[in-house]
Structures are given as C-alpha cells and as structure tokens.
PATISE-749521 format. One record per residue (C-alpha): residue number from 1; residue in one letter; x, y, z. Coordinates in Angstrom, 1 decimal. Example, Ala and Ser with C-alpha at 12.3 -4.5 7.8 and 13.67 -1.06 7.14 Angstrom:
<sites>
   k r     px     py     pz
   1 a   12.3   -4.5    7.8
   2 s   13.7   -1.1    7.1
</sites>
This chain:
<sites>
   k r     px     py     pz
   1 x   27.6  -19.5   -4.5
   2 x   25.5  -20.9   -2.0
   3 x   23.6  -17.4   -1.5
   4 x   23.0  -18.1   -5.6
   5 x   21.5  -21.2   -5.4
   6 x   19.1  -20.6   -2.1
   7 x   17.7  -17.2   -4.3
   8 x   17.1  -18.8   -7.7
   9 x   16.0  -22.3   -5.9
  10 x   13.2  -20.4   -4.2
  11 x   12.6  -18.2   -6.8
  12 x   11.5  -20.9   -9.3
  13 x   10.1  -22.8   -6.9
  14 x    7.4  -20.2   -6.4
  15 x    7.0  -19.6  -10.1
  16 x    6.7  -23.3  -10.5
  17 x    3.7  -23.6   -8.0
  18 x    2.1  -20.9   -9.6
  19 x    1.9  -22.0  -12.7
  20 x    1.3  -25.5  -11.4
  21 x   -2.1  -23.6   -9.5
  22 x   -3.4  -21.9  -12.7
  23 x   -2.9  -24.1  -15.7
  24 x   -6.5  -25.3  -16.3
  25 x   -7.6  -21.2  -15.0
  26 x   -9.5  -20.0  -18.2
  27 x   -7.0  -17.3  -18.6
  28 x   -8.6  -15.5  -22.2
  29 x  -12.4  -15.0  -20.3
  30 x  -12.8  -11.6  -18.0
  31 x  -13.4  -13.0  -15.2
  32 x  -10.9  -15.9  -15.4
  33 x   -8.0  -13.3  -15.9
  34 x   -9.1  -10.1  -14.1
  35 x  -10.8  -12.4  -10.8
  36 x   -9.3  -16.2  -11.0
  37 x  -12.6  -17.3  -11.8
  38 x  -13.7  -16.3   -8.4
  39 x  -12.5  -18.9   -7.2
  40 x   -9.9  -17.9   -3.9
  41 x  -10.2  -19.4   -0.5
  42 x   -9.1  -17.2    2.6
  43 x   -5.9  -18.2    3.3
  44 x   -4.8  -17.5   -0.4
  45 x   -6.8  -14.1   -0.5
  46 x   -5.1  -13.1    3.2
  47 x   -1.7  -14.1    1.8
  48 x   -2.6  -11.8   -1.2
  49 x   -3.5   -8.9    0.6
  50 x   -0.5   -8.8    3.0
  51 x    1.8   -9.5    0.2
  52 x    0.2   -6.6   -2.5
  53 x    0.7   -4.5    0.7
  54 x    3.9   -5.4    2.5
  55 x    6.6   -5.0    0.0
  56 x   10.0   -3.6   -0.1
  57 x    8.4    0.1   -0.4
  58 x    7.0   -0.8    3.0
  59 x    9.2   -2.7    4.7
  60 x   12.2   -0.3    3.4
  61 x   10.3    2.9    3.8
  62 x    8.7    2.3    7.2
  63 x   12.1    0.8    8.7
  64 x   13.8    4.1    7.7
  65 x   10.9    6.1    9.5
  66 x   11.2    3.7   12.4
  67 x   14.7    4.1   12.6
  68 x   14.4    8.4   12.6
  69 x   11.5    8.4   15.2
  70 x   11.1    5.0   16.3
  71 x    7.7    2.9   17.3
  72 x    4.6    5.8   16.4
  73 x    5.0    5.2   12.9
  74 x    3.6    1.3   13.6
  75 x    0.1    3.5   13.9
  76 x    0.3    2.8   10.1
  77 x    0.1   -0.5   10.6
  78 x   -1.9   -1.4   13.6
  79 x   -5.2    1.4   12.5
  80 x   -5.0   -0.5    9.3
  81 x   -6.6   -3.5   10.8
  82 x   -9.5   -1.3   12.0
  83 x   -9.8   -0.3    8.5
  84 x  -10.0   -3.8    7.1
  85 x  -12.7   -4.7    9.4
  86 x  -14.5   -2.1    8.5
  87 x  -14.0   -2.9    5.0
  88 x  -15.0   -6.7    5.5
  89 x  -18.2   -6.1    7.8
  90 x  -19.3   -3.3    6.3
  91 x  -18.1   -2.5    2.3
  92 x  -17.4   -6.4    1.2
  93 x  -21.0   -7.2    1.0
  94 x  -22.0   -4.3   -1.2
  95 x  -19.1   -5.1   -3.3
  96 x  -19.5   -8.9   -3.7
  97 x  -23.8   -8.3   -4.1
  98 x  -23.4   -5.8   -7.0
  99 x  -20.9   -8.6   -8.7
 100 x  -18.4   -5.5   -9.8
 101 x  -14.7   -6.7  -11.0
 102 x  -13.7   -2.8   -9.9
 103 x  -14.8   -0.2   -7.8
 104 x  -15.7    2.2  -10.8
 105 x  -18.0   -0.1  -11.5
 106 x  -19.7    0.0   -8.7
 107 x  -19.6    3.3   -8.8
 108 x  -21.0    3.7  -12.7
 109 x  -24.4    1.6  -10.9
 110 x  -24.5    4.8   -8.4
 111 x  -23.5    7.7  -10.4
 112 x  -22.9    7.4  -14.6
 113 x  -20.6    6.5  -16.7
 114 x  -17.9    9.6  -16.8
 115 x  -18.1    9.2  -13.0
 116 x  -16.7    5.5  -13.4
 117 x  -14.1    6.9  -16.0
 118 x  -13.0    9.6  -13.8
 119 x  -12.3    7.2  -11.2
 120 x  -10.9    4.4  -13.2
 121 x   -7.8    7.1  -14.3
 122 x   -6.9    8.6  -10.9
 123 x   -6.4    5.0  -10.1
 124 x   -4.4    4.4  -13.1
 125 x   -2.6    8.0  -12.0
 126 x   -1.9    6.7   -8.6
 127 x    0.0    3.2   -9.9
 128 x    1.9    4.2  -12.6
 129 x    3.4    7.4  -11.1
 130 x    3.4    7.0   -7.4
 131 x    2.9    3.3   -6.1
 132 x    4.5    0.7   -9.1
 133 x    7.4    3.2   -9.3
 134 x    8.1    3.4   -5.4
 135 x    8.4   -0.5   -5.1
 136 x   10.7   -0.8   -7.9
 137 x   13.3    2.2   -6.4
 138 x   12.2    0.4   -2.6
 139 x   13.7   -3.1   -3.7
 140 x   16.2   -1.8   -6.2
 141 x   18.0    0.4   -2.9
 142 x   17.5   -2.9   -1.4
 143 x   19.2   -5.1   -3.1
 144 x   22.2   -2.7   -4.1
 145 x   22.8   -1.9   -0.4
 146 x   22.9   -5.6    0.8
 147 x   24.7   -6.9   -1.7
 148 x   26.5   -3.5   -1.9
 149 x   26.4   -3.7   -5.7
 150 x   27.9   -0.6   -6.5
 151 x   31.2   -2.2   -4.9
 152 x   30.6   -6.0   -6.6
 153 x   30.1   -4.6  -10.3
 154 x   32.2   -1.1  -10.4
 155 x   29.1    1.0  -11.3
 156 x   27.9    4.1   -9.6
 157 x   24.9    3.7   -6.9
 158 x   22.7    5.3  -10.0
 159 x   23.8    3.4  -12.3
 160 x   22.8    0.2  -10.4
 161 x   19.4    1.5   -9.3
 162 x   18.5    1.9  -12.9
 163 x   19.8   -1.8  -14.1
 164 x   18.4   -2.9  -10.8
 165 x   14.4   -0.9  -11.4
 166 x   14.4   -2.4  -15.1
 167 x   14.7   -5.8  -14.4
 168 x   12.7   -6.3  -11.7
 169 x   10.4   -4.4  -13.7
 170 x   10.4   -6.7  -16.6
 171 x   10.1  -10.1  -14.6
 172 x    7.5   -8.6  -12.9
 173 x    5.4   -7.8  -16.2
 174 x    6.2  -10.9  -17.5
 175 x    4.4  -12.5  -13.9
 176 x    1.6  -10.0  -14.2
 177 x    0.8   -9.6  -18.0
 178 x    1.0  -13.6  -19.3
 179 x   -0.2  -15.1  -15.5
 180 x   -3.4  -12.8  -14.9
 181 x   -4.8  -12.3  -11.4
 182 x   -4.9  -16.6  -10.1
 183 x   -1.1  -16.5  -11.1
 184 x   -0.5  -13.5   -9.0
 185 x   -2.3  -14.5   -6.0
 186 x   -0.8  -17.9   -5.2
 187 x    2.7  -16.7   -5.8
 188 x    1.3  -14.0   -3.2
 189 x    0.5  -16.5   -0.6
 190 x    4.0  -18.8   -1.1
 191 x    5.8  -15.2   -1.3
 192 x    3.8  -13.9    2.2
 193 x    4.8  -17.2    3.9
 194 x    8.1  -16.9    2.9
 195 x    8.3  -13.7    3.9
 196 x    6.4  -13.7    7.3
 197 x    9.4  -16.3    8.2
 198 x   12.4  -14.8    7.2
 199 x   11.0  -11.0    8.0
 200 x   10.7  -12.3   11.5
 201 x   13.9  -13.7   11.7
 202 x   15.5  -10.6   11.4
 203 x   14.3   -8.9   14.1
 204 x   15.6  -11.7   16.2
 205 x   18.6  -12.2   14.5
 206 x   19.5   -8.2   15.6
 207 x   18.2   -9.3   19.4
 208 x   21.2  -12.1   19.6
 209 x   23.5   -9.5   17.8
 210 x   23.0   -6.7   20.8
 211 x   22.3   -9.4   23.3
 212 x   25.6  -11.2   22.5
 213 x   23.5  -14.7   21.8
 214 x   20.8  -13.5   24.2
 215 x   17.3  -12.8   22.7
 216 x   15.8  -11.5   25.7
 217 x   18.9   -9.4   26.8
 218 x   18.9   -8.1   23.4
 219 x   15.3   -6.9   23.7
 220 x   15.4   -5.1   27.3
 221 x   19.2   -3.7   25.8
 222 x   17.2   -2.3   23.4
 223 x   14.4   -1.0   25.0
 224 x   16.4    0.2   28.2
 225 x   19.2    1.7   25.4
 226 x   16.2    3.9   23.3
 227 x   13.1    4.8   25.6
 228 x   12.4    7.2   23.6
 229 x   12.0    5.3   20.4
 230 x    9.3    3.7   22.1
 231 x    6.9    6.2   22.9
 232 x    3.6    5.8   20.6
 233 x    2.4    9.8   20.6
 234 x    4.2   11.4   18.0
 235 x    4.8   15.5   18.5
 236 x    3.8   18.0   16.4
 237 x    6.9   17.8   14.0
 238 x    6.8   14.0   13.7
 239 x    5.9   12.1   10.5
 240 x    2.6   11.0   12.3
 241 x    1.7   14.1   15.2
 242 x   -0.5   12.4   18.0
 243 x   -4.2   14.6   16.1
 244 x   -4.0   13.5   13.2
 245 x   -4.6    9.8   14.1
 246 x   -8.0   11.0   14.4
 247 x   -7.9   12.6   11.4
 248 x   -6.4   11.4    8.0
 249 x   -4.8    8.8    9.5
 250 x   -8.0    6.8    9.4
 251 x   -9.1    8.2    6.1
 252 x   -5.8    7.3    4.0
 253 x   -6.6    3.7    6.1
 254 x  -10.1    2.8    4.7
 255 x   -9.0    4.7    1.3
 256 x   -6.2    2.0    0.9
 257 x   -8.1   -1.2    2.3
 258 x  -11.9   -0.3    1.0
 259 x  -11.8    1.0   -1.8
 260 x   -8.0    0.8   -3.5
 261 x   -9.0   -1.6   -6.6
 262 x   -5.3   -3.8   -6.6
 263 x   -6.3   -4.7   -3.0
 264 x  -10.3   -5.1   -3.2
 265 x   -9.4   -7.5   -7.0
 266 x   -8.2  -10.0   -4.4
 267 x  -11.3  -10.3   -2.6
 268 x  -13.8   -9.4   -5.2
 269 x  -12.6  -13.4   -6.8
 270 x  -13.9  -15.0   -3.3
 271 x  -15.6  -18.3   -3.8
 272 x  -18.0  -16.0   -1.7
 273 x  -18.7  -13.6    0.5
 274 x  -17.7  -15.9    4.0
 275 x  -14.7  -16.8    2.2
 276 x  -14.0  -12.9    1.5
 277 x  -14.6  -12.1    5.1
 278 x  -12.1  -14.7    6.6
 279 x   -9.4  -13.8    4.2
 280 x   -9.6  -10.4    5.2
 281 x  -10.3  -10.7    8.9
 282 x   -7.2  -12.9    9.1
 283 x   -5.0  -10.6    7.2
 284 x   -6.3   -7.6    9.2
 285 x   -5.1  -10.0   12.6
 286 x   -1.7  -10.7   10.8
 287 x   -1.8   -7.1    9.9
 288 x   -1.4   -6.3   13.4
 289 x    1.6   -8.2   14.0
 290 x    3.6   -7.1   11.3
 291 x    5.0   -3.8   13.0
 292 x    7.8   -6.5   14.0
 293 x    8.5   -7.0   10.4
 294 x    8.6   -3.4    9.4
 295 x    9.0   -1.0   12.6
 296 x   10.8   -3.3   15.0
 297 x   13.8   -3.8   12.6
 298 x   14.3    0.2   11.7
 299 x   14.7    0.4   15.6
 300 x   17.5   -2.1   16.1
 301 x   19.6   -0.8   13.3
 302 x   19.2    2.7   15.3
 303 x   20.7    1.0   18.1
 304 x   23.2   -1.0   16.3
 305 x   24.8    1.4   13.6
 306 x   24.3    4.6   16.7
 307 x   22.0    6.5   14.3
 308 x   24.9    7.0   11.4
 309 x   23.0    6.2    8.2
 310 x   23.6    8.6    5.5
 311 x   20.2    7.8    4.5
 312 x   17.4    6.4    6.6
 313 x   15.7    4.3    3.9
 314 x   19.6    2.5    3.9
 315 x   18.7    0.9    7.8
 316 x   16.6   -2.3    7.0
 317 x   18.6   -3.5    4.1
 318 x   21.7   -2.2    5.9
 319 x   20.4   -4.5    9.3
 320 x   20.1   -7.6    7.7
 321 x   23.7   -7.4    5.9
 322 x   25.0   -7.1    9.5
 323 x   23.1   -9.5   11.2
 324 x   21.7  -11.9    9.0
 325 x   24.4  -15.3    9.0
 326 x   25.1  -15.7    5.0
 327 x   23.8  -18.9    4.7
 328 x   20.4  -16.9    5.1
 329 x   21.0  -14.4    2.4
 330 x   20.4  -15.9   -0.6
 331 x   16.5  -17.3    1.0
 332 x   15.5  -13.6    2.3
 333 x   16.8  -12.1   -0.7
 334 x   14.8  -14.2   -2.6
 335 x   11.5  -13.5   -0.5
 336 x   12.3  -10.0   -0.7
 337 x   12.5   -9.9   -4.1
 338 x    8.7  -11.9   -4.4
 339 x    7.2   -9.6   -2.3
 340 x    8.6   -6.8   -5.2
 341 x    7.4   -9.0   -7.5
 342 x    4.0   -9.2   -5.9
 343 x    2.9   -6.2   -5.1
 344 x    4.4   -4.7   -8.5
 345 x    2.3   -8.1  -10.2
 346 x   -0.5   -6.9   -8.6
 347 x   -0.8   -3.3   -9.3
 348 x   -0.5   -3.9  -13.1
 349 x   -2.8   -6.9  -12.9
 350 x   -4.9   -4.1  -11.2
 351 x   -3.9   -1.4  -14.1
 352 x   -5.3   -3.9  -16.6
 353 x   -8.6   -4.8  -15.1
 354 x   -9.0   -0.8  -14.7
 355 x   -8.3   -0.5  -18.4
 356 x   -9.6   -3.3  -19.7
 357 x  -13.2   -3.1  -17.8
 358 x  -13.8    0.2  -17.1
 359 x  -12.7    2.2  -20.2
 360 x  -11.7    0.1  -23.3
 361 x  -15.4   -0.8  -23.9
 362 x  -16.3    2.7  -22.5
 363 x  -14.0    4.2  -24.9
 364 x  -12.3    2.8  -27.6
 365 x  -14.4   -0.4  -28.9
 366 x  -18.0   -0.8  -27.2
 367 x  -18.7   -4.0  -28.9
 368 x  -15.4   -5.5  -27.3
 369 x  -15.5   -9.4  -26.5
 370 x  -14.0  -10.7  -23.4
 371 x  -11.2  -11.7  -25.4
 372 x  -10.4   -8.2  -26.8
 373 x  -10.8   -6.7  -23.0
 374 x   -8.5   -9.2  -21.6
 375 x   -6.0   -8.5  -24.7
 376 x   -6.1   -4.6  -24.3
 377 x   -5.9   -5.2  -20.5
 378 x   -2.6   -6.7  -21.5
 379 x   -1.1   -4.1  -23.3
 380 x   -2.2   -1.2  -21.5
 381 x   -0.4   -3.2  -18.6
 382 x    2.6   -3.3  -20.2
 383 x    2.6    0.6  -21.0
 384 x    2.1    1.4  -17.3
 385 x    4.9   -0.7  -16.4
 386 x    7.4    1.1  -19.1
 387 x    6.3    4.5  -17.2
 388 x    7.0    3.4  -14.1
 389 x   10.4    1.7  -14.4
 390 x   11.1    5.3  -16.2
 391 x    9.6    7.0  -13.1
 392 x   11.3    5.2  -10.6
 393 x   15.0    5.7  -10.0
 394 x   14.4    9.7  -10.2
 395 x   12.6    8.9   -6.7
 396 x   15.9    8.4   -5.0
 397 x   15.8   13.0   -5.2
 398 x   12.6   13.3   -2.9
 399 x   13.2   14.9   -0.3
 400 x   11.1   13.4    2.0
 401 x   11.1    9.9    3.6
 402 x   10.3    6.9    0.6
 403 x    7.5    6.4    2.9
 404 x    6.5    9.8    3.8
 405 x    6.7   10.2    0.0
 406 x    4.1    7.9   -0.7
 407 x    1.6    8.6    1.6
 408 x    1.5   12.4    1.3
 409 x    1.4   12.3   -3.2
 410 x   -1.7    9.6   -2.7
 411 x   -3.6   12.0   -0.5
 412 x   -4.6   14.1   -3.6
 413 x   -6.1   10.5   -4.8
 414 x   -7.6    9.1   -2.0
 415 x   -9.5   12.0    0.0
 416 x  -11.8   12.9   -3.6
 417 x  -12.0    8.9   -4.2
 418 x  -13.2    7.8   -0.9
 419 x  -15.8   10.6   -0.3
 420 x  -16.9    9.3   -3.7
 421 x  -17.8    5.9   -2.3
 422 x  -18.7    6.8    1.0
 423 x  -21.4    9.0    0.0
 424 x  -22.6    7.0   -2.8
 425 x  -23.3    4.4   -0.4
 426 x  -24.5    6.2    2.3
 427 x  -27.0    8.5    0.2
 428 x  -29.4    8.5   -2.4
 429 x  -29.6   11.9   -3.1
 430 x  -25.7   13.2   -4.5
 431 x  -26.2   13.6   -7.9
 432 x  -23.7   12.5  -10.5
 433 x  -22.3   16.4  -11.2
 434 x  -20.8   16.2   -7.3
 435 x  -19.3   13.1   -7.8
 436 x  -17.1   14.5  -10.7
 437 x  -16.9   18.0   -9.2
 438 x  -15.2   16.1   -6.3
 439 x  -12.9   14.1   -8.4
 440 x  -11.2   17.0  -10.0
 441 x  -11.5   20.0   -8.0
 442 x  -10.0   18.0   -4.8
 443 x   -7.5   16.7   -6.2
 444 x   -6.5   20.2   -7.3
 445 x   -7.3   21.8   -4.1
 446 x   -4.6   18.8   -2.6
 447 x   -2.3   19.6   -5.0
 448 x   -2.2   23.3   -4.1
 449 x   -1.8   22.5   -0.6
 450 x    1.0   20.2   -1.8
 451 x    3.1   21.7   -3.6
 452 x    2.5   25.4   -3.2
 453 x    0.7   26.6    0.3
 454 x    2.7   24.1    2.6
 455 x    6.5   25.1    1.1
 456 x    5.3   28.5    1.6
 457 x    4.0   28.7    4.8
 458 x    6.9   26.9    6.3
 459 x    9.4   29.0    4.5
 460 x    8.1   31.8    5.9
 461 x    8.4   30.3    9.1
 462 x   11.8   29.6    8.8
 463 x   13.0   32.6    7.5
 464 x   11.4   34.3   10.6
 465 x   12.8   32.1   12.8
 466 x   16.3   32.8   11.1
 467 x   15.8   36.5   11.4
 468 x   14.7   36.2   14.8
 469 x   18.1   34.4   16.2
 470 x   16.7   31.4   16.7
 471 x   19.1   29.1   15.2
 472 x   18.4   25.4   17.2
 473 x   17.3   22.8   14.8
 474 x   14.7   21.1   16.8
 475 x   12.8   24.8   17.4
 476 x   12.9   25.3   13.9
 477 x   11.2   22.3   13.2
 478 x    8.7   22.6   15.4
 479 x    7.8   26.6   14.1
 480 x    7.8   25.1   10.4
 481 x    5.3   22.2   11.4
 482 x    3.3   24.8   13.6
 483 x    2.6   27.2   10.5
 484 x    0.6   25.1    8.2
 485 x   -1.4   21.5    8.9
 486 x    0.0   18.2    8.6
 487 x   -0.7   16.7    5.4
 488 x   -2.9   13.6    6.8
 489 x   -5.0   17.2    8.6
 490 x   -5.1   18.4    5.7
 491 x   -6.5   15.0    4.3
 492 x   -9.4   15.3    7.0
 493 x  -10.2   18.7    6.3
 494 x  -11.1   18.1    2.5
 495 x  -12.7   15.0    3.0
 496 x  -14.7   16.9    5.6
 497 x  -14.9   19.9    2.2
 498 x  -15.8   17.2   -0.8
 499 x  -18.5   15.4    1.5
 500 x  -20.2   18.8    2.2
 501 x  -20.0   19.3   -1.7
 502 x  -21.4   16.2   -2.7
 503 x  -24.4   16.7   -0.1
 504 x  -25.5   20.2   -0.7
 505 x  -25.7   19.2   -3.9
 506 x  -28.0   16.3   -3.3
 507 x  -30.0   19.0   -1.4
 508 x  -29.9   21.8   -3.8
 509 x  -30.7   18.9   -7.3
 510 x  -31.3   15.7   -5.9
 511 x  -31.0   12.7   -8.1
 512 x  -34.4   11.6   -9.7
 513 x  -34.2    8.0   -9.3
 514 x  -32.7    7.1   -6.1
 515 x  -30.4    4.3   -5.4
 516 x  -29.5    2.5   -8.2
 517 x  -27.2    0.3   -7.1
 518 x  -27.3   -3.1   -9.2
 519 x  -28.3   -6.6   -7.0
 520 x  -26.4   -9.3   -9.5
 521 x  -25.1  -12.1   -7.1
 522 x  -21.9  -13.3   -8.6
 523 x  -21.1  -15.8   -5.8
 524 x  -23.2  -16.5   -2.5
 525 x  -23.4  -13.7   -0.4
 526 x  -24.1  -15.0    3.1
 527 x  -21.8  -13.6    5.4
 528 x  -19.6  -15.4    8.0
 529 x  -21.3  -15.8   10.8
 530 x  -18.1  -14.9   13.2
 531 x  -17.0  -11.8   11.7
 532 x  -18.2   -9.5   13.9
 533 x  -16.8  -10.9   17.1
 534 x  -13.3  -11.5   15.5
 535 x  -13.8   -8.0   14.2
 536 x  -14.3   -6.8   18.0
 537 x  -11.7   -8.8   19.2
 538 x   -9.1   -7.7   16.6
 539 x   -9.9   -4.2   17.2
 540 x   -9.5   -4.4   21.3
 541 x   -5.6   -5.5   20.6
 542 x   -5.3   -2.3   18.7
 543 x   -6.5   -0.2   20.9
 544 x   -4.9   -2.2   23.9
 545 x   -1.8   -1.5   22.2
 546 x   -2.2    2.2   22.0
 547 x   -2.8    1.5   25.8
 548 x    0.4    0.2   26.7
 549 x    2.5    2.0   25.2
</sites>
C-alpha cells in the first residue's frame, strides 16, 4: 500500500508542477509550443538534457552491458561530455544565431529545401522505430521484473510487456501532445532530481548489501571480488574494443549531443546563448558522474546474483528488488517511470516540431498559420507514438544487447546526418546534390553492412572455426569479431566515405553563392564568458579517468 501511495504521490506531484510552470506558456504559437517561448534557464535545460537522455533504455540497457563486461562500457558516458562541450562551444552559437527551431532548418539555410526534408524523415525514422520504441520495452521489462508482474497478475511475461508498453505509451502522449515542449522540460528537471537521488541510492544500497552494513567494505569487496570488471580497454570481441574509441565512438557522441533534434529543442528555447552554454556545460559535468547510475549498478548485481541472469537487461531492475528496502519502492519506481515518461515526452514533442516545422508547410499546406503547424504537429505526434508502442514489445527478440541494439540501428542515421552538418558548416563549397546523395546512399551502404556483410562475414568465420576443431567459446568469439569491423569502425569509415563525397563534389560543382547561412538573432547571442575553461576542465576529468583506470 505504502509503495502505492509513494509512486502516485510523486507522480502527481510532478504533473502538478508542471502544469503549475506552463499555464500562462502561449501553448497554440510555434514557438510557445515547439521552444517554451525561449524562455529556459540552465538548470531547467541541464535537467532536460540528462533526463531526454538517461531513461530506462539507458539505465536498463547499459546496466545489462555493465553487468556482461563490466566498467568499459562507461566510455559511453564519460566521451559524451567531450561531445557536449564541443557542442556548446562550438555548434550552439551557430544554432542559436540562425534562430532555427530544428536542425533541418538550419540545414535548408545551407543546402535547399529537399535537403531539410530528407533530414527532417531520417529523424522521424530514427524515433518512431528505434529510440521511442526501445524506452517503452526498457521501462516496461523494468517494471514487470521488479514488481515481478507476470507473478502479481497471472499473465505471461509477453503479455505484460504489451499492457505495460501501451500505457506508458498513452500517458506519455497525453504529457507530450496537450503540454508542448515548457511542459516537458520542467517535469524533466523535477524527474532528473528525482532521479539523480534515488539512482544513486542504489548503488549504495548494493555496497551495504555485500559489505554487510559497510559502504566502504562493500566497495573494496567489490572491486577486490571482480578485477576484471574494472578494466577500461575493452578487447577486440567486446561491445566497445579499445580502437574504436577513436573511431565511431566519438562520431555516434557528437551525432547524439550536436545535432540529434529532441536534445538540441531543449537548448534551442534558451533565454540565450550564455544560458544555453551553462545548461549544457553543467549537464556535460553531471554527465560524467552518472556511470554510477548506470554502469556501477550492472556491476554489483554481477557480484551479487554470481553472473546467473537469464537475461542481462534483467540485472538493474533485478538489483534494486534485492537491495532496495520497500519503503523505497514505490519513490524509485515512480522516478523511473518519469524518466520513461521524459525521454518518450520528449522525442514526440521532438517528432511534432520535425513535422510540424519542417514539412507540413513544406508539404501539405504552405500557407499554414502557426496554429495549423502546432495542430498537425499534434497529430502527427500522436501517429508516431501508435507505431511505436506497436514496435516495441517485438524488441524483447533482438538478439543483441537493448543497448547494443540501439546504438548499432542509429548508425545508419547518424554517420550520413552528421557529415551533413559538419560539412555544411565547415565549407562553402558542397553543393546541395551531396548533401542528399549522402543522406540516402549512406544510410544504404550502413544498412548493407548491417544486416548482410557483417552476419556473413562472421558466419563464415564460425563455420571455419567449427570445421577446424576449434570448439572454445571465447576463440570463437574472438575469430567472428576478427573477420569483419566493429560497427562503431564501421561508423568511422563512412563518415570518413560521405565527407569525401560531399567535398569532391564541392570541387568538381561548387555551389554558386557561397555560405548562405541566415544571421536572425532570436535571443542574445553573447556567449558565457567561462565556458571554455569549464569546458577544459571537464574534459581533463575524462581523460584523467581513462588514466586511472
């Protein structure tokens, strides 16, 4: 009962501030819906960020990666706080000068139209079938393995992932659709509070569990117990092999934080462009911290339950129903299920502005009126999030890791998108024919790699190594991941490929009027006049913890 109370009472509460934040918001004008009237501070657009990133997909899927190969998998984590300085020193003030609510726009003032249109869909791709439709199946396994649902209601472990993906999916459209972006991003920053307390309290709850009551004999038991979980370079059949953090690691990294739309909306409504900076200099520092959230835990319930999971993603939710005292359920369920909400809030606010902006007008009625944007923003939201509450529970058949999942289907996405930006920025010359040669022939040329060269490759090898007596499971691995690249390699390889594209053919047909990039100063653009030497310092604890360990 009291497990009830604690998950609804904080559950309203955060819908009550929200609404109590964005009742005189202008909710039917463009920018009052898609960008809360640019009106965010930094704490609320750092609390945004972490919480449209950290949500059960991460915490669930990076905890089950943790607990197969322990702490190299926090690179995902720490080199995204490189990343976001990057994104904040360099990429912000572009963004917030040219006054874009998405980064198709931007990209429409470089390159045309059908550029922006291109882009604005492989977005829209990416949410409905890969991101919105992992966080749903992420908190859905969670909450039917703490609560071991299947057990409480008589109902197969299908059945309740299903009941479970459709109603978090309809609370969270009702959040997202009717609230708009203002509504989103302060029940981000009570959610991320919320969250930053309890997710750290499970990490220590496990210490006292292994330490008998002794947090700093539960930590060396640990460490002393698993040295080899705790060895940063990852080998050539790991999820993340050592090369490759030189490679895609860092592309999939600025990708996600620079030029992902549902995580630039959040700073694109700054007040301005200081305010943009702080919010996402402090998220990148928090950023850095939050391996003990998400890798820390997956370790412990290695230790604790001796490696016998049937499934991996099953160890974080699995964790806190053994260490976590009851009269604590009912508050971190309740925090887990806003981060859900969040992040799923946020990628079909995201979905809507895509629509709505960049190709209702385009598309279907040119002489729309904010209103009608805003109302087919709406609607095309709700579609999206009817596909991907359909999508989601068949994700519990991947084969792969929920989090390896992720990362390799957004490759085919991200690579073609971010050499897209990057060269548009950096050139004046790659004419608009490169940029959509680029967005459809590499994603194709992932896709092949995907789903046809890499099964075949490493079937081959297998069979091989089957023919040739070797039978020992680790050797096999190792052969299959030796006979074709990592996917994050082969990330680097065609963004190295779509960048030469893009510039030959600036060579070959330049672009006749040079940069065009549009100078419309939505909000003040002076930039913070510490960012670069927080930037610097936050990037010295990365590498110092690379260092260490």
């Amino acid at each position: 009962m009291l497990t009830a109370i604690s998950f609804l009472g904080f559950t309203l509460l955060v819908a009550f501030i929200a609404w109590y934040a964005t009742r005189k918001t202008d909710e039917k004008s463009a920018d009052g819906y898609f960008l809360a009237g640019r009106s965010l501070g930094a704490i609320t657009i750092a609390g945004s960020l972490l919480l449209t990133n950290l949500s059960a997909e991460q915490i669930v899927g990076l905890n089950g990666q943790a607990f197969s190969e322990g702490l190299l998998v926090m690179a995902w984590e720490t080199l995204a706080a490189i990343a976001m300085i990057f994104a904040a020193l360099f990429l912000l003030p572009k963004y917030l000068s040219s006054g874009i609510t998405t980064i198709p726009e931007f990209i429409e003032t470089r390159f045309d139209k059908q550029t922006k249109a291109l882009m604005s869909l492989l977005f829209l791709l990416a949410y409905a079938v890969v991101l919105l439709p992992t966080i749903l199946y992420s908190g859905s396994l969670a909450f039917s393995t703490m609560f071991d649902l299947p057990e409480a209601l008589g109902l197969s472990e299908v059945t309740v992932i299903w009941i479970c993906v459709w109603s978090i999916g309809i609370i969270g459209i009702i959040y997202a659709i009717f609230g708009g972006l203002k509504a989103v991003a302060v029940s981000d920053l009570v959610n991320a509070i919320g969250l930053l307390v309890g997710g750290l309290a499970i990490p220590i709850f496990g210490f006292l569990y292994i330490g008998d009551g002794d947090l700093w004999t539960g930590v060396t038991t640990l460490y002393e117990s698993n040295p080899d979980k705790f060895v940063m370079e990852g080998e050539v059949d790991s999820s993340i092999p050592f090369g490759t953090l030189f490679t895609g690691m860092m592309l999939a990294q600025i990708y996600y934080w620079g030029t992902n739309q549902s995580i630039l909306q959040r700073v694109f409504a700054a007040k301005n462009l200081k305010e943009g900076q702080k919010g996402m200099l402090l998220a990148a520092f928090i950023k850095f911290l939050i391996p003990i959230i998400v890798v820390v835990p997956g370790i412990l319930a290695w230790h604790i339950f001796e490696g016998n999971l049937e499934n991996a993603d099953q160890a974080y939710p699995a964790l806190v129903t053994k260490v976590l005292p009851n009269v604590f359920v009912g508050f971190f369920a309740a925090v887990l299920f806003g981060a859900v909400l969040s992040s799923f809030n946020s990628l079909l606010n995201s979905s809507a502005t895509l629509f709505g902006v960049d190709l209702y007008k385009q598309l279907f009625k040119k002489d729309a009126t904010e209103k009608d944007t805003v109302k087919a923003g709406k609607r095309f939201g709700l579609l999206v999030g009817i596909v991907a509450m359909t999508i989601a529970p068949f994700i519990m058949y991947a084969p792969s890791g929920l989090f390896s999942y992720i990362q390799s289907s957004l490759g085919s996405l991200s690579v073609p998108i971010l050499a897209v930006v990057m060269v548009g920025i950096l050139t004046k010359k790659a004419p608009a024919i490169s940029a959509k040669i680029v967005l459809t022939v590499g994603v194709i040329l992932y896709l092949i790699s995907l789903i046809f060269l890499e099964p075949y490759f490493r079937g081959n090898a297998l069979e091989q190594a089957q023919a040739s007596g070797i039978m020992d499971a680790k050797q096999l691995s190792i052969l299959q991941a030796e006979a074709y690249p990592h996917f994050l390699h082969v990330m680097g390889i065609l963004f190295f490929f779509n960048v030469i594209i893009m510039l030959v053919a600036g060579a070959i047909k330049p672009r006749a009027t040079g940069d065009t990039f549009i100078k419309r100063d939505a909000v003040d653009v002076t930039p913070w006049r510490y960012a670069i030497i927080i930037g610097i310092l936050i990037a010295i604890l990365v590498l110092a913890t690379y260092i260490i360990f």
